[in-house]
C-alpha positions as a printed Julia matrix, in Angstrom:
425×3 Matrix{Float64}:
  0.0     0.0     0.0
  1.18    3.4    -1.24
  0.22    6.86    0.18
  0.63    9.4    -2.52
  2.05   12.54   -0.8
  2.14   16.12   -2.92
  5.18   18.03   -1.9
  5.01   21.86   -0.86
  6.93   24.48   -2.62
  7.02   27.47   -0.32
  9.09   30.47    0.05
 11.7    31.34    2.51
 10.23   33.53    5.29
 11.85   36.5     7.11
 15.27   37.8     6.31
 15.96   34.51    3.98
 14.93   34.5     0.46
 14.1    31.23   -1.32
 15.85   30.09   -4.68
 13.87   27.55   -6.42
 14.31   25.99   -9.86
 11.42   24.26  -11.35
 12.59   20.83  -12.88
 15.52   21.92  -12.3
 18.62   20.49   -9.98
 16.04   20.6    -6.8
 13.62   18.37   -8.52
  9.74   18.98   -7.94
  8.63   19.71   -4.48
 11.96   21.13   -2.82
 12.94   24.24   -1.6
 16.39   25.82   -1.53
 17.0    27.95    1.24
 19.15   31.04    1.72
 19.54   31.67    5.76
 20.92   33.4     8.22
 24.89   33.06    9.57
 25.82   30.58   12.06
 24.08   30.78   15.39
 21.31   33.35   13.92
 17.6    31.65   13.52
 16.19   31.04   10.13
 12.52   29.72    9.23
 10.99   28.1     7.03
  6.8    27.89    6.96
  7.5    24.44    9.18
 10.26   24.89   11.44
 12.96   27.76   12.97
 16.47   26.32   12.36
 20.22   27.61   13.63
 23.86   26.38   14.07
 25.33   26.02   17.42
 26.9    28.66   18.6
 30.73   29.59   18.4
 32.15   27.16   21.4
 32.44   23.22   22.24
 30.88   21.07   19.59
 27.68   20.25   21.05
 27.93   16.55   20.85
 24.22   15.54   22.4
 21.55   16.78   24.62
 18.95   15.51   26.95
 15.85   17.76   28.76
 17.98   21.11   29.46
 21.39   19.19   29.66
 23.72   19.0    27.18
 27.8    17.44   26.59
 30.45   19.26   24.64
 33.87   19.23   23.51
 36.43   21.33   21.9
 40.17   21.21   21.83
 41.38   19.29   25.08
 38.35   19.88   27.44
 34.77   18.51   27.84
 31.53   20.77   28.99
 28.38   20.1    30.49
 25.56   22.42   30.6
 22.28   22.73   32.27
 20.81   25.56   30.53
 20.8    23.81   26.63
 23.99   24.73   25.71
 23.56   28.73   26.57
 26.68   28.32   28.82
 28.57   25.93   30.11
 28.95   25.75   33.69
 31.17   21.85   34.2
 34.3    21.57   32.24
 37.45   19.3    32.34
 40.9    18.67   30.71
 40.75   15.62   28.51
 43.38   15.44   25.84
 41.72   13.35   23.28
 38.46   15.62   23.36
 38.87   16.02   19.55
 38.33   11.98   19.11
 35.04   11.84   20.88
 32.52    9.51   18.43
 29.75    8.84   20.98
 27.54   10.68   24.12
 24.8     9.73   26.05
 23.56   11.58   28.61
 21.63    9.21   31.76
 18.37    9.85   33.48
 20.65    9.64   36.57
 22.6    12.76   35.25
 25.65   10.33   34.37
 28.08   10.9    30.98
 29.02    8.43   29.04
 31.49    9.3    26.43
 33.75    7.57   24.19
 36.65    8.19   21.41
 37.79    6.5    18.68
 37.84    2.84   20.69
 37.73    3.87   24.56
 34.54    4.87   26.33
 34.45    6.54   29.8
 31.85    7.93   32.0
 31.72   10.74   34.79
 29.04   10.12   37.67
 29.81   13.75   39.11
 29.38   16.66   36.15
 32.9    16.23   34.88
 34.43   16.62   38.5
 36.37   13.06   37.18
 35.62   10.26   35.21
 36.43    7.1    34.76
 37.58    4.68   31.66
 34.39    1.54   31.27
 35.78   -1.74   30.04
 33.47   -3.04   27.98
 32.06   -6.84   28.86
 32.06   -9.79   26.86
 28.85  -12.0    26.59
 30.79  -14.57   29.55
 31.4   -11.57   31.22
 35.33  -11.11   30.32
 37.14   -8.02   29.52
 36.2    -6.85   25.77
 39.69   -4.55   24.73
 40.05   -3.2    21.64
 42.02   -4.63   18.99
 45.91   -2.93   18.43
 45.95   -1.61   15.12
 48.38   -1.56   13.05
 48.41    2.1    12.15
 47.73    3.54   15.72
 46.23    6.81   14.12
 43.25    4.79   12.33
 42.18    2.5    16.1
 38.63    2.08   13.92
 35.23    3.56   15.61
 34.35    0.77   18.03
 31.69    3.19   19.46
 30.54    5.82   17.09
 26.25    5.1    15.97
 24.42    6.93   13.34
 21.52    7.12   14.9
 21.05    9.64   18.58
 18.72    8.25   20.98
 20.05    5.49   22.46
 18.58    5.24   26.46
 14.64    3.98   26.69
 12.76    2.72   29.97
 12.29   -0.81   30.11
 10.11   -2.23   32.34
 10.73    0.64   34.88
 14.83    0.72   34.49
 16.88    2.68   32.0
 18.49    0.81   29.52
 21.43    2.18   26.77
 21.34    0.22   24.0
 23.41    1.36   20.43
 25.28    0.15   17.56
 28.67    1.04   15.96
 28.12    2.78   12.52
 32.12    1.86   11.63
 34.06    0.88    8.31
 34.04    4.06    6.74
 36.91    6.3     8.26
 39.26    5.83   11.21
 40.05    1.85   10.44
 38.67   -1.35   10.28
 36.96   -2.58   13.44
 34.63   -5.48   14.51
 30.53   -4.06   14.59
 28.94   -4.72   18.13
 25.69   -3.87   19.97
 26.28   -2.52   23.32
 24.17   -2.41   26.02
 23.91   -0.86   29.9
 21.47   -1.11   32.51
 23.16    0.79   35.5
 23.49    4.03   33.9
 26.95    3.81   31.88
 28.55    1.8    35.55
 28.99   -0.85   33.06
 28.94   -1.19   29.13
 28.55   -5.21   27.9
 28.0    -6.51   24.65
 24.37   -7.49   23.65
 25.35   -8.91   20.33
 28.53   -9.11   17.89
 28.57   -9.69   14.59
 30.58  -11.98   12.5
 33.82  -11.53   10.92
 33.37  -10.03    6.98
 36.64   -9.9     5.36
 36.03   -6.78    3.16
 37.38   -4.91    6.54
 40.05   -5.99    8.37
 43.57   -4.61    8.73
 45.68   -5.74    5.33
 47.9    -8.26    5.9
 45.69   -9.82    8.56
 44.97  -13.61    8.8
 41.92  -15.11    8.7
 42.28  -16.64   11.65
 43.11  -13.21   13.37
 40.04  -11.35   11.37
 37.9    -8.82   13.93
 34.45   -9.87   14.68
 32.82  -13.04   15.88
 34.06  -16.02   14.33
 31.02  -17.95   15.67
 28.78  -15.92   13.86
 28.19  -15.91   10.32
 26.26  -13.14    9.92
 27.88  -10.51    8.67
 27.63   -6.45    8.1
 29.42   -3.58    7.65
 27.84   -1.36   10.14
 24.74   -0.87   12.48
 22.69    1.65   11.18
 20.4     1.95   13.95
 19.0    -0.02   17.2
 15.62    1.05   18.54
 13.14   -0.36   21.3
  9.6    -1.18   21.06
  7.83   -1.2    24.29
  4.35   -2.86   22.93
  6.52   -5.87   22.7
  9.55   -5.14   24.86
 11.6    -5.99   22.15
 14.65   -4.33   20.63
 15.45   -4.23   16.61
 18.14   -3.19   14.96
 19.1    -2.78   10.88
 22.68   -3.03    9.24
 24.65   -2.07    6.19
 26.03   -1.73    3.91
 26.06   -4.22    0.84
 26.58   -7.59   -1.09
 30.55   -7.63   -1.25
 31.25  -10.91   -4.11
 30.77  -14.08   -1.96
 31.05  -12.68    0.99
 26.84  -12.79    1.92
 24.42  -10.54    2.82
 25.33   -7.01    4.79
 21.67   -6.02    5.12
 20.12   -7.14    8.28
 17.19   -6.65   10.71
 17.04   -8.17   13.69
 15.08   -8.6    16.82
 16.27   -8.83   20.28
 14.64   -9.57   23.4
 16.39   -8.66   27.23
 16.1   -11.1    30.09
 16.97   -8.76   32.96
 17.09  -11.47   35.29
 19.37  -13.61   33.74
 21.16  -10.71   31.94
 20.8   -12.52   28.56
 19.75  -11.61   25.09
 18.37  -13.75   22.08
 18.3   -12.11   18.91
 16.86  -13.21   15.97
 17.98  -12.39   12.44
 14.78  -11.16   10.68
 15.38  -10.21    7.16
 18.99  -10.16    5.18
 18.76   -8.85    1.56
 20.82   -7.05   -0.84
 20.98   -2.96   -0.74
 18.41   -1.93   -3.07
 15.78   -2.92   -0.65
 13.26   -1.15    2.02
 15.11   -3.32    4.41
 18.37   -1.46    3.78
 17.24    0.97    6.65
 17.75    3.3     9.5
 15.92    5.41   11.68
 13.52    2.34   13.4
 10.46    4.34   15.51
  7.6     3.35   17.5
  4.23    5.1    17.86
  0.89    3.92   18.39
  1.76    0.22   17.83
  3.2     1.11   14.15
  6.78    0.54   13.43
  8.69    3.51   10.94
 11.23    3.4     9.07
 13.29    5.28    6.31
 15.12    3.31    3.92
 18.53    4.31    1.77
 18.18    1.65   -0.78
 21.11    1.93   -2.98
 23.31   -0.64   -5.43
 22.06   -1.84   -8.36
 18.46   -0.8    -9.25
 15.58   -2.59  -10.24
 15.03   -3.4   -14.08
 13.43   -0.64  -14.59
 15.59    1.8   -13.19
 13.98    2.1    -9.79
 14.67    1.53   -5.96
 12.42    0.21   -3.11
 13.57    3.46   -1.0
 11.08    5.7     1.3
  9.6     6.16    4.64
  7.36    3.14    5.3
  4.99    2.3     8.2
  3.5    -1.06    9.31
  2.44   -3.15   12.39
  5.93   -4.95   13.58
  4.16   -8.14   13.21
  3.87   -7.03    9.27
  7.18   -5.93    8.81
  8.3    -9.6     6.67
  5.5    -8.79    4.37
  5.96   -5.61    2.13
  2.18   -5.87    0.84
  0.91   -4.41    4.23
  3.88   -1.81    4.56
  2.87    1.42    3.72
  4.99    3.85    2.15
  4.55    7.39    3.74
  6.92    9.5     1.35
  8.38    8.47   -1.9
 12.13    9.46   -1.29
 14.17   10.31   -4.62
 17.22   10.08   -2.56
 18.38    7.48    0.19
 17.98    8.31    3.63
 18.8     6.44    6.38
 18.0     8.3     9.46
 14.5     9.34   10.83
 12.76   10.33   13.83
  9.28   11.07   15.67
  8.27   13.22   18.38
  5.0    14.44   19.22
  3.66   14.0    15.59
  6.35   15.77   13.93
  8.7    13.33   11.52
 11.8    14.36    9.73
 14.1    12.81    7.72
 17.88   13.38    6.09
 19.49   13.3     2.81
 22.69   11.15    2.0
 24.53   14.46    0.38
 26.28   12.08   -1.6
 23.4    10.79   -2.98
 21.77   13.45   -3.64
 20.91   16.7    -5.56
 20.14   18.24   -2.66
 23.11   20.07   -0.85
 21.42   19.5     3.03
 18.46   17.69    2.33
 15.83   17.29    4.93
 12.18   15.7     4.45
  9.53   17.11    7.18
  6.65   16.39    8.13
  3.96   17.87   10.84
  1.41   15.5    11.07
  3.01   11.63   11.51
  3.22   11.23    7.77
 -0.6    12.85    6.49
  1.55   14.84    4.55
  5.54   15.92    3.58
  7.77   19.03    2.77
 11.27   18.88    1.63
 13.91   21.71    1.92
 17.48   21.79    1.24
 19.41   23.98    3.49
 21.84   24.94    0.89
 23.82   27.31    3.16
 25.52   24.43    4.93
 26.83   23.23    1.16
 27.29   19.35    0.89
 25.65   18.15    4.54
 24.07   15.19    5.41
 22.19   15.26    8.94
 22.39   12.19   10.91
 22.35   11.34   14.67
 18.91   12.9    15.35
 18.11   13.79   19.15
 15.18   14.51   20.56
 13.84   18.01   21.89
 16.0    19.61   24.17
 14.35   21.77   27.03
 13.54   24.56   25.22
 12.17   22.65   22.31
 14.81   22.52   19.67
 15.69   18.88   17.82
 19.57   18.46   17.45
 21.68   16.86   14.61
 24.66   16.57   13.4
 25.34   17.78    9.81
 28.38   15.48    8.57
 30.25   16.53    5.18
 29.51   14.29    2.38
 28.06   11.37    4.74
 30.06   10.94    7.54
 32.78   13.29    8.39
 32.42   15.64   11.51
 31.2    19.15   10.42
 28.43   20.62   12.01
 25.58   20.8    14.66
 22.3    21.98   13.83
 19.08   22.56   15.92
 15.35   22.42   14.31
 12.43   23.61   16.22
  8.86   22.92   14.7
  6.17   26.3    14.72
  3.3    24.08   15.55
């Protein structure tokens, strides 16, 4: 089932001016945008948008909290990022991948491939060794080249902490294998606030990245597992069935077998054991090549960034689809809720609104972003061409004073920019 959505062409309000070209390199539907300079407020007829401030890279945000970095020292704010009133020395500050800020008011942060956490607003902070399914020390592997120690920690996606049966759990993936170095692609998981980090799942070993000159026998990853991927693109939790799913990338590499996974995990807190269940593995140009997994209402969303070869005729199965998890096998009772021209692989829901991201590199658009108010009823698309090539990824939810944060990466996946979207309605 296909909803047919009619895209908006609107102009630029306030001090902005919009720039549109009819069939031309926007397409149909988008809007090009001319804004303000960093850390001033432009609009568009759906949503205020700025930069962060000049300061610490604003690296993720929860209520009216927020965790920075820039040059050697971390910051913590409790006024959204306004000022910064915690701050500490910490050399490698430039090499932070990964933030999550606890209900409990802990900070778990990591860099390239060690994670640490402060219990005291930066006052110290300790280095978390990451646990092994039997409960042994999980180190990282010692590259080769010590200046590429791979991403063991970095995700795509933002939010990463849900409530589970009463108790905070931190559950995310390792979007790896693109920059920094070949590592092995886990799911992580904590249910003491960040105290300690274990692994909830690990993927097997694919050979299309390791370190050259590496062994099979010595390949990263799980060598009891034979599935494979490149990267997590997102974990999410569904709390209608207390269940956790997560989708992979990237794509078919020669014999190497499926990177495209979704799977389906399922916490025993009293045991402390997971079983996961592989769900769907397919090539990339497929719905199921995915990210940005949400839950509202009992109806599972998704974007997908189908990609590869297309279809026969030229096309790919790519857009935002909706469905009842128990339909999500059977594409005739998925629903797609916008027809994307472009991949997209990140997505997220609050209070109605939806919005979605361009892959710049995919894309005409130079910072593509697909909106809608109303849970789908009906879609916008911009491109904030001010930012140039941008593609916005690890969404967060609304910070105390309303405003949705993202990073906006050049091309796909290098560090550039934070941005903040606030919705008028």
């Amino acid at each position: 089932m296909s909803t047919k959505t009619q895209l908006h062409r609107r102009g630029f309000l306030g001090a902005a001016v919009a720039a549109t070209a009819a069939g031309g390199l926007l397409g149909p539907g988008a809007t090009r945008l001319r804004a303000a300079a960093p850390g001033e407020v432009g609009e568009t007829p759906h949503f205020w948008y700025r930069l962060a401030p000049e300061g610490p890279y604003i690296d993720s945000q929860r209520g009216d909290r927020a965790f920075g970095f820039q040059g050697d020292r971390i910051f913590l704010s409790e006024d959204n990022a306004r000022s910064w009133a915690y701050s500490a020395a910490f050399p490698e500050a430039e090499n932070i991948t990964f933030s999550c800020l606890t209900k409990d008011g802990n900070v778990l942060f990591a860099t390239r491939e060690r994670l640490f956490l402060s219990t005291d607003n930066l006052k110290s902070h300790q280095e978390v060794v990451v646990k092994d399914r039997e409960g042994r020390d999980y180190h990282p592997h010692k590259a080769k080249n010590p200046d590429q120690p791979g991403w063991y920690f970095h995700p795509l996606d933002g939010v990463h902490a849900w409530d589970v049966d009463g108790r905070e759990m931190l559950v995310w993936g390792n979007y790896c294998n693109v920059m920094g170095g070949p590592v092995p692609v886990n799911i992580f998981y904590s249910n003491d606030g960040g105290k300690t980090v274990k692994l909830a799942y690990s993927f097997g070993r694919n050979p299309a990245f390791q370190e050259k000159g590496t062994e099979p026998d010595s390949f990263l990853g799980d060598p009891a597992n034979p599935i494979i991927c490149r990267h997590v693109h997102c974990v999410s939790y569904n709390p209608a069935e207390r269940a956790f799913y997560a989708c992979t990338g990237d794509i078919d590499r020669g014999d190497n077998g499926h990177e495209v996974h979704w799977l389906r995990g399922e916490y025993d807190a009293k045991a402390d054991k997971w079983d996961w269940r592989v769900l769907k593995s397919v090539n990339s140009n497929s719905r199921y090549k995915s990210g940005g997994i949400c839950f509202v209402n009992d109806q599972m969303y998704w974007a997908a960034d189908a990609n590869g070869a297309p279809a026969e005729d030229g096309s790919y199965d790519r857009g935002i689809f909706r469905c009842a998890p128990a339909d999500l096998l059977n594409p005739s009772k998925h629903t797609q809720l916008f027809d994307a021209r472009y991949e997209m692989a990140n997505l997220l829901i609050q209070d109605g609104v939806m919005f979605a991201g361009h892959c710049a590199p995919a894309s005409t658009l130079l910072t593509g972003i697909a909106y809608s108010p109303d849970l789908g009823k009906s879609w916008v698309e911009y491109d904030l061409a001010e930012f140039g090539p941008r593609s916005p990824v690890r969404f967060q939810e609304k910070n105390g004073e309303g405003w949705f944060r993202m990073d906006l990466r050049k091309g796909w996946i290098e560090r550039g920019e934070v941005l903040f979207l606030k919705p008028k309605a």
